[in-house]
N, CA, C and O of each residue as an XYZ file, in Angstrom:
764
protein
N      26.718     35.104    -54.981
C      25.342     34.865    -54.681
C      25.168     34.457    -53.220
O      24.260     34.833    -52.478
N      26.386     33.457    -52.852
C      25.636     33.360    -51.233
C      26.344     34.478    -50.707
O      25.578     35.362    -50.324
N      27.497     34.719    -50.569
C      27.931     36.199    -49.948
C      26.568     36.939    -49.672
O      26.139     37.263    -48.565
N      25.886     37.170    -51.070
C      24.480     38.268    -50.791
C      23.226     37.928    -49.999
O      22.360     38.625    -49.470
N      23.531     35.929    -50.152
C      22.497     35.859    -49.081
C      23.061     36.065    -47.611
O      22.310     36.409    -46.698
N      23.969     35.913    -47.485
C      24.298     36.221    -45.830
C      24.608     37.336    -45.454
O      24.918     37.509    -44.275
N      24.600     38.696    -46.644
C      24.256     40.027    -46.146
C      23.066     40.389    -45.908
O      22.602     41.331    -45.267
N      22.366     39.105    -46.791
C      20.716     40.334    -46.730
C      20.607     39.381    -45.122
O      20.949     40.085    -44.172
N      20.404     38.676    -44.932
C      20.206     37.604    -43.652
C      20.752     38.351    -42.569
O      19.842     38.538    -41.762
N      21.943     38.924    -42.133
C      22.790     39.552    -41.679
C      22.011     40.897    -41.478
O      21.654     41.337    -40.386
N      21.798     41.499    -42.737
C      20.870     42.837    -42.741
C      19.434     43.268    -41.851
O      19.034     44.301    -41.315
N      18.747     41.446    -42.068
C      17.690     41.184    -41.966
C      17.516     41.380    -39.964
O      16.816     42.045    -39.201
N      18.814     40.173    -39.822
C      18.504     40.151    -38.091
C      18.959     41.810    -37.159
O      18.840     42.385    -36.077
N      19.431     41.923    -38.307
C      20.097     43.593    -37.700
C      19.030     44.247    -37.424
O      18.739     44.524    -36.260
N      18.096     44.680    -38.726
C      16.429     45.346    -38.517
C      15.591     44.478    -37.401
O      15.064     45.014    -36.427
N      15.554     43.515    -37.583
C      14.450     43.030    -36.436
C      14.684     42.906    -35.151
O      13.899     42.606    -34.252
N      16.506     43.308    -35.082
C      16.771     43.069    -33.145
C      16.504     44.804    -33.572
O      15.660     44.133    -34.166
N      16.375     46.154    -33.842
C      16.251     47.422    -34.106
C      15.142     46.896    -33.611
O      14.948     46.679    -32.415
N      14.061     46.580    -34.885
C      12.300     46.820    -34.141
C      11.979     46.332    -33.244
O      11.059     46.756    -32.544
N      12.982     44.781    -32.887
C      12.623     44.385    -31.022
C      13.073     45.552    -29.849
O      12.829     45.748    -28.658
N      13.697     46.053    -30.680
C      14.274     47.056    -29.300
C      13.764     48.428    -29.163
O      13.836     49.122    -28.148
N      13.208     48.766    -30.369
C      11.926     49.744    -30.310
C      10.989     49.531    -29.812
O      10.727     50.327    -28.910
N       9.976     48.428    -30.053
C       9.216     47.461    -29.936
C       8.982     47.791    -28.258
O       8.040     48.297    -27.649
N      10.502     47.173    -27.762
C      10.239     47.676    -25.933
C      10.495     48.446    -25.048
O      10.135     48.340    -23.875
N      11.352     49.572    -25.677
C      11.232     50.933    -25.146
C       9.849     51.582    -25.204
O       9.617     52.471    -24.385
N       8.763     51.180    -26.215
C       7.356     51.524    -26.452
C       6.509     51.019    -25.182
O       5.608     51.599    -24.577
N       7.144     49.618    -24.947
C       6.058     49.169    -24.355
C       6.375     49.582    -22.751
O       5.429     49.713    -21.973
N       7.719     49.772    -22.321
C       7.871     50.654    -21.211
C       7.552     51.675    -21.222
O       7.106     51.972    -20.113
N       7.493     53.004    -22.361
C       6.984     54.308    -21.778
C       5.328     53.631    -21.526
O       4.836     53.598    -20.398
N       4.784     53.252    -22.437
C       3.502     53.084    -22.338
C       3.295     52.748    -20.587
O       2.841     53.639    -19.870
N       3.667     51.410    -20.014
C       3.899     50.894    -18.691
C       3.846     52.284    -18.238
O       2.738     52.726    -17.932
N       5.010     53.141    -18.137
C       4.899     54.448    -17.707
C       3.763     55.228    -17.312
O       3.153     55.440    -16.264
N       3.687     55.589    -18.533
C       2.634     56.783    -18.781
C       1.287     55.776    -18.011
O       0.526     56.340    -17.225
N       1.141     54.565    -18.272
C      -0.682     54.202    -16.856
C      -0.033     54.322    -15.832
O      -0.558     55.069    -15.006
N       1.075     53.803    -15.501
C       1.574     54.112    -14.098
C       1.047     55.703    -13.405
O       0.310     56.007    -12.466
N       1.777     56.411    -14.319
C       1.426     58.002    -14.338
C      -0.016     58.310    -14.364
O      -0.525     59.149    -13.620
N      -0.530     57.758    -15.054
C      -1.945     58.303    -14.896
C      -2.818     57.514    -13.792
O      -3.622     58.103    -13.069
N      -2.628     56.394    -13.743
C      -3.008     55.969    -12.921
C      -2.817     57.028    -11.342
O      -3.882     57.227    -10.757
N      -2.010     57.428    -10.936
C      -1.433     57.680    -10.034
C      -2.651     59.277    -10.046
O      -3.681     59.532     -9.422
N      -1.995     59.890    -10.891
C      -2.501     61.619    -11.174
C      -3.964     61.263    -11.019
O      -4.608     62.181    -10.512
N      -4.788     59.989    -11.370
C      -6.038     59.976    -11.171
C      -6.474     59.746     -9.778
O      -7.568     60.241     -9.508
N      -5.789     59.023     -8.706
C      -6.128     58.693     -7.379
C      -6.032     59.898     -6.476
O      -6.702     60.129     -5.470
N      -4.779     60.848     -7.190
C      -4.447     61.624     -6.361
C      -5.470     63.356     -6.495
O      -5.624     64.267     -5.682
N      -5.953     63.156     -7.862
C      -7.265     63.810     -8.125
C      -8.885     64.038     -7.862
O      -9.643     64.989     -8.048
N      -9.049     62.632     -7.315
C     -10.435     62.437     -6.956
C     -10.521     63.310     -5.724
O      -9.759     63.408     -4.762
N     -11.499     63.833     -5.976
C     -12.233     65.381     -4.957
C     -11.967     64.560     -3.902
O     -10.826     64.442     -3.456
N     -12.948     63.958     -3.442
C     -12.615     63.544     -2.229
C     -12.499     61.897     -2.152
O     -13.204     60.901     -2.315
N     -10.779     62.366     -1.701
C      -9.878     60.691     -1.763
C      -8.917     61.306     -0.280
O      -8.507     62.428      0.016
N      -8.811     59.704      0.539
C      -8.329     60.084      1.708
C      -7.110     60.341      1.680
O      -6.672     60.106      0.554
N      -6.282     60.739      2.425
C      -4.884     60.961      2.709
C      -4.366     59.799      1.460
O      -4.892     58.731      1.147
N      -3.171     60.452      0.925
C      -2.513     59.304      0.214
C      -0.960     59.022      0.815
O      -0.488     60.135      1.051
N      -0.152     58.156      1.096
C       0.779     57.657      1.902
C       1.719     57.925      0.351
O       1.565     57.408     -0.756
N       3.282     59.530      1.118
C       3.897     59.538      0.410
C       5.077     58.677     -0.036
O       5.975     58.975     -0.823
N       4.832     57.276      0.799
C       5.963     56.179      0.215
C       5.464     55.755     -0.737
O       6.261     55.231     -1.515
N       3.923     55.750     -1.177
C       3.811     54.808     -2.163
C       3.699     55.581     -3.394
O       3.214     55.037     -4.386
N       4.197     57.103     -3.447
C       4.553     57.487     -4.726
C       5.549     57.828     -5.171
O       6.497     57.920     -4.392
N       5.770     58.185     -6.727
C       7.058     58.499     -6.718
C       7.655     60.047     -7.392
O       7.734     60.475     -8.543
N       7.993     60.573     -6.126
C       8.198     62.266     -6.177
C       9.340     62.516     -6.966
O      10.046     63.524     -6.927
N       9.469     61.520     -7.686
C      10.809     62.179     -8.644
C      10.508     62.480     -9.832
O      11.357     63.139    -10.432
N       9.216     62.114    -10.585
C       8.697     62.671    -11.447
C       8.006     64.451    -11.067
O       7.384     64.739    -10.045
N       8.210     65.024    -11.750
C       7.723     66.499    -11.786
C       5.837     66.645    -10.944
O       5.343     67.068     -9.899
N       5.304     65.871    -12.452
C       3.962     65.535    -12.835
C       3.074     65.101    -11.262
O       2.203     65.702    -10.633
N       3.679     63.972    -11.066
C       3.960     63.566     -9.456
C       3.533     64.500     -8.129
O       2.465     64.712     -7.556
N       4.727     64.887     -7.961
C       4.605     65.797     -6.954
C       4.034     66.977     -7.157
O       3.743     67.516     -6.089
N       3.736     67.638     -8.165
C       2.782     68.878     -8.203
C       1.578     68.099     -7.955
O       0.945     68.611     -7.031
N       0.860     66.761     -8.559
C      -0.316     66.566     -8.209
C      -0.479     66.339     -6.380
O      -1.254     66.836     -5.563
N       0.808     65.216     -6.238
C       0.583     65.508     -4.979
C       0.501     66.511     -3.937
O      -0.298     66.453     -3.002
N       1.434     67.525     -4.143
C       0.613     68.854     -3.393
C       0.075     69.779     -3.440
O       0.138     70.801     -2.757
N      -0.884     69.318     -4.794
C      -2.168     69.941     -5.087
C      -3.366     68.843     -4.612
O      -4.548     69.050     -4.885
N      -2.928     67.694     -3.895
C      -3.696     66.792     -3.283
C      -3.506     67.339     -1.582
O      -4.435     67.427     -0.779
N      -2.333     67.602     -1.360
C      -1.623     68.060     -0.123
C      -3.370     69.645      0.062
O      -4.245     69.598      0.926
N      -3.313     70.137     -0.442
C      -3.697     71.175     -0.493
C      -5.519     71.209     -0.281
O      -6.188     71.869      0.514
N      -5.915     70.295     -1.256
C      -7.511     69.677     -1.295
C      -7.464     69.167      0.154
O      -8.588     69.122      0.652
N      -6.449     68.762      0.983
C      -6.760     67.961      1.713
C      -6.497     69.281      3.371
O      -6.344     68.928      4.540
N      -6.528     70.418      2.946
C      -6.394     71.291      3.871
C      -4.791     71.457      4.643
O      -4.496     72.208      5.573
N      -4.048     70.636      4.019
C      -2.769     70.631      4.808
C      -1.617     71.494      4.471
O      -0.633     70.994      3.928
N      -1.674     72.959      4.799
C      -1.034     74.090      4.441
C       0.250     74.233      4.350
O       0.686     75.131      3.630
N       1.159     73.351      5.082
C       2.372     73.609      5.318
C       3.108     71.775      4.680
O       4.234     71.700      4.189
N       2.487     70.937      4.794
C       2.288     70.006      3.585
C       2.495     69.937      2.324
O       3.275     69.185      1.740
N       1.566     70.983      1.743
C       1.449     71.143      0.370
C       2.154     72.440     -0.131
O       2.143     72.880     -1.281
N       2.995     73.153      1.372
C       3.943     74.112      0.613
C       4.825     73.479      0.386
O       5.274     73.688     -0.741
N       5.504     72.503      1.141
C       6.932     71.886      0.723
C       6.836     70.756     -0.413
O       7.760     70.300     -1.085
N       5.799     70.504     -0.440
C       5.227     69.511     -1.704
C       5.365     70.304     -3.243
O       5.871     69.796     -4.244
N       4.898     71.391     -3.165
C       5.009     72.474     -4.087
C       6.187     72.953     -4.460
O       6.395     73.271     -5.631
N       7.094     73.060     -3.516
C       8.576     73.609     -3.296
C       9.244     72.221     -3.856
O      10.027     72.618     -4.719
N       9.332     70.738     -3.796
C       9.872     70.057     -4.068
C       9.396     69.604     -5.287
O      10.247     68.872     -5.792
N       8.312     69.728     -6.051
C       7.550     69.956     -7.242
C       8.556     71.064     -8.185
O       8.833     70.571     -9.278
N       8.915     71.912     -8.050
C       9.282     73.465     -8.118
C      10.771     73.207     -8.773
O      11.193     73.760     -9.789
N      11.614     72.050     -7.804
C      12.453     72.085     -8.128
C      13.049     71.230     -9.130
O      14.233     71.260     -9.465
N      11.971     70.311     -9.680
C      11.961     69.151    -10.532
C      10.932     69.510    -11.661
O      10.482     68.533    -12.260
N      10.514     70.658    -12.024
C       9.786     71.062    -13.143
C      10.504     71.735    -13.859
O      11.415     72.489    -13.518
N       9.849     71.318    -15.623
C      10.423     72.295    -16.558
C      10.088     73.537    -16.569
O       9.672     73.819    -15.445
N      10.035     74.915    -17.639
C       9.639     76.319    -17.487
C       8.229     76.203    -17.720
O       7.368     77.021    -17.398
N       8.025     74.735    -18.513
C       6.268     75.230    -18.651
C       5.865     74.681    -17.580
O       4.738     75.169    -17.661
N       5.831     74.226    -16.870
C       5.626     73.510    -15.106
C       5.574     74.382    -14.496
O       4.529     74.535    -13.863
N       6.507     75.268    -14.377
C       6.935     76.085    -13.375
C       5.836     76.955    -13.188
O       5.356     77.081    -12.061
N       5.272     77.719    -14.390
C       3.593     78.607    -14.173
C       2.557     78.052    -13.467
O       1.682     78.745    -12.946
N       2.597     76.474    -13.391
C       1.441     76.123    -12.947
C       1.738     76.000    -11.512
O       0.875     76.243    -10.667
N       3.380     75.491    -11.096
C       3.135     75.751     -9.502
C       3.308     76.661     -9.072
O       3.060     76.648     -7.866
N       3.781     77.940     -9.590
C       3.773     79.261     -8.392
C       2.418     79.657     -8.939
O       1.803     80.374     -8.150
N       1.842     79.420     -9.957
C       0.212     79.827    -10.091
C      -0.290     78.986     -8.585
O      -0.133     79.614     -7.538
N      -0.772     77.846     -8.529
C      -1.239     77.184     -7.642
C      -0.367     77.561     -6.540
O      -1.000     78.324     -5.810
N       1.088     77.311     -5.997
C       1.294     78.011     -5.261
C       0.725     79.700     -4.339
O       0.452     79.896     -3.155
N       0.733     80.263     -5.059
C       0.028     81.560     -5.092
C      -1.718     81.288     -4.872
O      -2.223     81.829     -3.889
N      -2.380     80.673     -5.549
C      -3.645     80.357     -4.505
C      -3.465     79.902     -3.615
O      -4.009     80.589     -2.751
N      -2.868     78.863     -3.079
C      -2.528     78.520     -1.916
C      -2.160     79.250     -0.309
O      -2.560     79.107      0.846
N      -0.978     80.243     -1.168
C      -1.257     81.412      0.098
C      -2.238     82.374     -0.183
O      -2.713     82.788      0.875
N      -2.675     82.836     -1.047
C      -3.768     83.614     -1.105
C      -4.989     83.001     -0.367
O      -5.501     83.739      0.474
N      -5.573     81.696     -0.553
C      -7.176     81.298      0.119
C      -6.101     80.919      2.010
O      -6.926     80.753      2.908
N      -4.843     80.820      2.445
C      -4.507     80.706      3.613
C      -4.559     82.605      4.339
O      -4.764     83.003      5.486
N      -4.275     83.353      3.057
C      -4.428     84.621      3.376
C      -5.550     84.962      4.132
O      -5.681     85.539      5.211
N      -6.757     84.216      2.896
C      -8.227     84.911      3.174
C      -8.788     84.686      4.443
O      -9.573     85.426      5.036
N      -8.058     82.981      5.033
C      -8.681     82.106      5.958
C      -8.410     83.138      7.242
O      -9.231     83.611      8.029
N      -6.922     83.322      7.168
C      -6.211     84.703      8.231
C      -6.921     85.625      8.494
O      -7.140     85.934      9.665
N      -7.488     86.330      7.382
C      -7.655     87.456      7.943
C      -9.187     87.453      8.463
O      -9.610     88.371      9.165
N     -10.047     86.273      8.041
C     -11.708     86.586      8.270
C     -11.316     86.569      9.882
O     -11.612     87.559     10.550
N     -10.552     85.279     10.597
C     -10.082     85.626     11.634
C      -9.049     86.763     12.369
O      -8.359     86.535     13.363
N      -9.111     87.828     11.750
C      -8.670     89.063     12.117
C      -7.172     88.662     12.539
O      -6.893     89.036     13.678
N      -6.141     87.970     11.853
C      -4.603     88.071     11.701
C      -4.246     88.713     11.023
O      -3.477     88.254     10.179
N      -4.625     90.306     10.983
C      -4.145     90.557     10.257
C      -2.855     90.605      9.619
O      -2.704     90.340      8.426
N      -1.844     90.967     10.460
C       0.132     90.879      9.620
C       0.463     89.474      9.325
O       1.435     89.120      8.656
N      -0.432     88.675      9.881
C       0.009     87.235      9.090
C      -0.661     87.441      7.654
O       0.069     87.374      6.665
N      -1.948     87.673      7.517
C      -2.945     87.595      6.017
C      -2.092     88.500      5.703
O      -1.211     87.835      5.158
N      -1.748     89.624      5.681
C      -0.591     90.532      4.974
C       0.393     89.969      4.002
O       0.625     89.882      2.796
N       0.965     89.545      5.493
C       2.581     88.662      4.665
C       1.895     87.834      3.968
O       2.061     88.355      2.865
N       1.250     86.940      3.776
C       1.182     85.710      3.053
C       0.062     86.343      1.785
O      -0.105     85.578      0.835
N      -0.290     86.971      1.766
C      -0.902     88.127      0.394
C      -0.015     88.376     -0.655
O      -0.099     88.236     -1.875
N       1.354     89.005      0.537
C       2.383     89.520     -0.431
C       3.135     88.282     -0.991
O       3.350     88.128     -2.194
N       3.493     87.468     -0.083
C       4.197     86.319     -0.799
C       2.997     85.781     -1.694
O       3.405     85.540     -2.830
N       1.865     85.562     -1.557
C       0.649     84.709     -3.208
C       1.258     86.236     -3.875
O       1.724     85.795     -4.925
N       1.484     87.451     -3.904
C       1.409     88.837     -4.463
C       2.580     88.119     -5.470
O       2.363     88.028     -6.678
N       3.928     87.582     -4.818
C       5.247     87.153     -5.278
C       4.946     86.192     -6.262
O       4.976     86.520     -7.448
N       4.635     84.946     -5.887
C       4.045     83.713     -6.271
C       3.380     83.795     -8.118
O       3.687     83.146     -9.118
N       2.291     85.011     -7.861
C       2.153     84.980     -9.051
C       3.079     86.094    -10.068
O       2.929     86.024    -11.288
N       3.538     86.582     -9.777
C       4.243     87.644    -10.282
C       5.584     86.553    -11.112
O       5.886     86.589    -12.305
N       6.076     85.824    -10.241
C       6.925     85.006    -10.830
C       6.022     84.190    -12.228
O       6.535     84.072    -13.341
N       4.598     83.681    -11.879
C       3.887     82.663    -12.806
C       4.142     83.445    -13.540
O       5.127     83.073    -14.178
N       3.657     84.793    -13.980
C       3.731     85.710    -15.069
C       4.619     85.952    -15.916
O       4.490     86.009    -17.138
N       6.002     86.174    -14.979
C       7.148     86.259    -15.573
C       7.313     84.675    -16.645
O       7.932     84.786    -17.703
N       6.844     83.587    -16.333
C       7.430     82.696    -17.189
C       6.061     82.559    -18.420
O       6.387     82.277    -19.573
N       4.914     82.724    -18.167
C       4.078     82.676    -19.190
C       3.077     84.578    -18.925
O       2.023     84.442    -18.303
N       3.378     85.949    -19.315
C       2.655     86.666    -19.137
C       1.207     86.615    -20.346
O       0.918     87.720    -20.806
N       0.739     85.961    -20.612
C      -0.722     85.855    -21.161
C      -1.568     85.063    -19.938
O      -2.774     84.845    -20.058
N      -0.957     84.741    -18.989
C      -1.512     83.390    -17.850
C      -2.652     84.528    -17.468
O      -2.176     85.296    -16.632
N      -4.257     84.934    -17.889
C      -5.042     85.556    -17.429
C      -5.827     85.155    -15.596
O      -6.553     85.811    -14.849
N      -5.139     83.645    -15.489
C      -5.975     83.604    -14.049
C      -5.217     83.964    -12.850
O      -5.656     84.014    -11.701
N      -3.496     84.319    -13.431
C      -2.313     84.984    -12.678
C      -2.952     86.351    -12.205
O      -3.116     86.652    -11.023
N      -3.259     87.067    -13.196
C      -3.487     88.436    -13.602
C      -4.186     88.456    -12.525
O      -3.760     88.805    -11.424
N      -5.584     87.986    -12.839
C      -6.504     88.220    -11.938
C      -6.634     87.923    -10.258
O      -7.373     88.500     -9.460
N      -5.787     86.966    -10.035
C      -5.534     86.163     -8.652
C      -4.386     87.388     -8.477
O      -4.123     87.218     -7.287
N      -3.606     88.421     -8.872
C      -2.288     88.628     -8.578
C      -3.065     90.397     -7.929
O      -2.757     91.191     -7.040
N      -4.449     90.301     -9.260
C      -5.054     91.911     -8.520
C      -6.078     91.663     -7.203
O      -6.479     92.493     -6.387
N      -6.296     90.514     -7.275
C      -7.005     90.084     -5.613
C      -6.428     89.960     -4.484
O      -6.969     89.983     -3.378
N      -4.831     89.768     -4.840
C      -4.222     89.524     -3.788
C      -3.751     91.229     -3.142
O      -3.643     91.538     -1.955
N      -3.537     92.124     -4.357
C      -3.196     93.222     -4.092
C      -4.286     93.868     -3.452
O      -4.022     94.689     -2.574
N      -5.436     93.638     -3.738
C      -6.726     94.579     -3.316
C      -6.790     94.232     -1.690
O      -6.966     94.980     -0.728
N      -6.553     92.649     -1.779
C      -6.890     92.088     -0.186
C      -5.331     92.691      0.433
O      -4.831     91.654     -0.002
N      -4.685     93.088      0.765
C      -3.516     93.588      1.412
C      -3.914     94.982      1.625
O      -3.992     95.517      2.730
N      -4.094     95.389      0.795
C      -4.795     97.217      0.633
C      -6.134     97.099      1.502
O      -6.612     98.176      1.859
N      -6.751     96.020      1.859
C      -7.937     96.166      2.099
C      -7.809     96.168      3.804
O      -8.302     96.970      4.598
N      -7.231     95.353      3.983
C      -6.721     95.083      5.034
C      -5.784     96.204      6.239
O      -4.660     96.704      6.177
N      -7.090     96.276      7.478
C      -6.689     97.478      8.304
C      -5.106     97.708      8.739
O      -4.358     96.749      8.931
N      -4.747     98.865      8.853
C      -3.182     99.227      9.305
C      -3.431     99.448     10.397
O      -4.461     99.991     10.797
N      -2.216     98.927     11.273
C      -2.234     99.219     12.706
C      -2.823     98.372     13.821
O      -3.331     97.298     13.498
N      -2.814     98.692     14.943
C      -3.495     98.183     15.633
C      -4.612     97.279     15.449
O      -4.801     97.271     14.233
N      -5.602     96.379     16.105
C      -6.626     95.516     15.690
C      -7.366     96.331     17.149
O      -6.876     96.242     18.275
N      -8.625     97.111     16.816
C      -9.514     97.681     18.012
C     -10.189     95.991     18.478
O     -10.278     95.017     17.731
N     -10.543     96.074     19.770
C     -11.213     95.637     20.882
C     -12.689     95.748     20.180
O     -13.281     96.607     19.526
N     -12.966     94.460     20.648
C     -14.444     93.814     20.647
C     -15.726     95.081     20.716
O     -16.764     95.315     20.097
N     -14.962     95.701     21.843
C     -16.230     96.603     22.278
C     -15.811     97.649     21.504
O     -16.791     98.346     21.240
N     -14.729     98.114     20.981
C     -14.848     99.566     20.378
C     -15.496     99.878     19.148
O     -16.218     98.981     18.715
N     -15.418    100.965     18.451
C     -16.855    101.016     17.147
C     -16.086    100.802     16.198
O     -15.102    101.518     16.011
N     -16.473     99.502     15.215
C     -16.072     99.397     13.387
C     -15.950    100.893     13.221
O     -16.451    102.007     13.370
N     -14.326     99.705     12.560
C     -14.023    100.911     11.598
C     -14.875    100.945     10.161
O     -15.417     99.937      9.709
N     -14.911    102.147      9.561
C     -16.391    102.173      8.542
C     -15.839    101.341      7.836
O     -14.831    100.778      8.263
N     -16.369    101.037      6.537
C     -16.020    100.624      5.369
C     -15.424    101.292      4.578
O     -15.155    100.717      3.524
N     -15.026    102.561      4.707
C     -14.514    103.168      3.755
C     -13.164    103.721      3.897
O     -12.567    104.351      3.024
N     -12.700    103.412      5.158
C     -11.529    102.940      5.808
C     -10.906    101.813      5.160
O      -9.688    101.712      5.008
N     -11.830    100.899      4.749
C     -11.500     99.361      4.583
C     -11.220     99.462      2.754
O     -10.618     98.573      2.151
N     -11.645    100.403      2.241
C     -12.405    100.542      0.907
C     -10.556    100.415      0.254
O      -9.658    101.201      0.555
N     -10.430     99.241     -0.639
C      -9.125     99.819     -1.654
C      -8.477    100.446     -2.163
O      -9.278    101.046     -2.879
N      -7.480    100.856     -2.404
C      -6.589    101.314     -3.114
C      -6.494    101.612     -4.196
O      -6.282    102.764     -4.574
N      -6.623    100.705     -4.865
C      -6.470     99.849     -6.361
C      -6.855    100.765     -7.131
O      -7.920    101.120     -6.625
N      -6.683    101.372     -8.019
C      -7.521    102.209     -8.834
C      -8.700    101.305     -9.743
O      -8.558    100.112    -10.010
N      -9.380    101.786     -9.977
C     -10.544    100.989    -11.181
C     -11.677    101.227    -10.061
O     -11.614    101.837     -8.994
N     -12.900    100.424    -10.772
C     -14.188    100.359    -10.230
C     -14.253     99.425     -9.456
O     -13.593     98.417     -9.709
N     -14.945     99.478     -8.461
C     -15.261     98.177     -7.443
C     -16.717     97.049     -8.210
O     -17.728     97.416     -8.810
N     -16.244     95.639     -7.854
C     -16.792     94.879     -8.631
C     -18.388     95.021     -8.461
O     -18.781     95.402     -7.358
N     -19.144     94.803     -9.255
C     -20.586     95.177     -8.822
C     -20.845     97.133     -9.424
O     -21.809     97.814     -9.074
N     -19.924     97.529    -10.169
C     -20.905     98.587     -9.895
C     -20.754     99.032    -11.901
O     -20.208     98.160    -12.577
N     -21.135    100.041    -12.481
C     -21.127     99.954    -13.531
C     -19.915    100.410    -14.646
O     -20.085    100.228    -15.851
């Protein structure tokens, strides 16, 4: 009889140092996860100033994709590529769609910025690399429909985009139909 009380007693402190020690692995992820959100929320607000990359911590995945998708809101092109790239290399496969997706806008709207200012072989190259960018997103999730569509804009804008030389101020536009795509299908706007 006491033998059994000092197993169940024995039994007893065994379970309750278990649920103390569950108990605070809980209460650290929790700690965690506001940490985390906390963070993903500062670094989200539309317009929030520069954020100082000592005071985060880029070793989480989650982390650094927000941050250089903050890098990016904040106009800083070459910033938020290596932010992306170091994001890239600390994400799982389902991660991975969302930064060469975002990646891939990234050079695509640096594409667009290029070429309104008539660069053109820079807006080129950086077309084809967003062209790359999403082609990879695809490869890891192909249902990703905003890949698809960002991946045929990027192709149209490269095709669209004059070959050769860039004419002089004074010489005559080239028509539009020079300029007119490639792409097979209908042009947007028509029936």
């Amino acid at each position: 009889m006491m033998l059994r009380r000092v197993h169940l007693k024995n039994g007893l402190l065994l379970l309750s140092l278990c649920f103390v020690g569950l108990l605070g692995h809980q209460l650290y992820q929790y700690q965690q996860a506001t940490t985390l959100n906390t963070v993903l929320k500062k670094l989200s607000m539309p317009v929030s100033p520069l954020i100082d990359v000592d005071s985060l911590d880029l070793s989480q995945a989650d982390i650094a994709f927000a941050y250089a998708y903050h890098l990016q809101q904040q106009g800083l092109f070459e910033d938020a590529v290596a932010a992306y790239g170091q994001a890239e290399r600390q994400s799982s496969p389902e991660q991975l769609k969302r930064v060469y997706f975002n990646m891939g806008n990234l050079y695509l709207q640096q594409a667009i910025e290029v070429a309104t200012k008539m660069g053109i072989d820079r807006a080129t190259a950086l077309a084809d690399v967003a062209k790359d960018l999403y082609q990879s997103a695809l490869k890891q999730d192909p249902n990703l429909w905003p890949a698809k569509y960002n991946l045929e804009a990027a192709q149209r804008l490269s095709r669209d985009l004059p070959l050769g030389d860039i004419n002089e101020a004074g010489e005559a536009e080239e028509s539009s139909e020079e300029l007119w795509s490639a792409m097979p299908g209908f042009p947007i706007g028509l029936p």
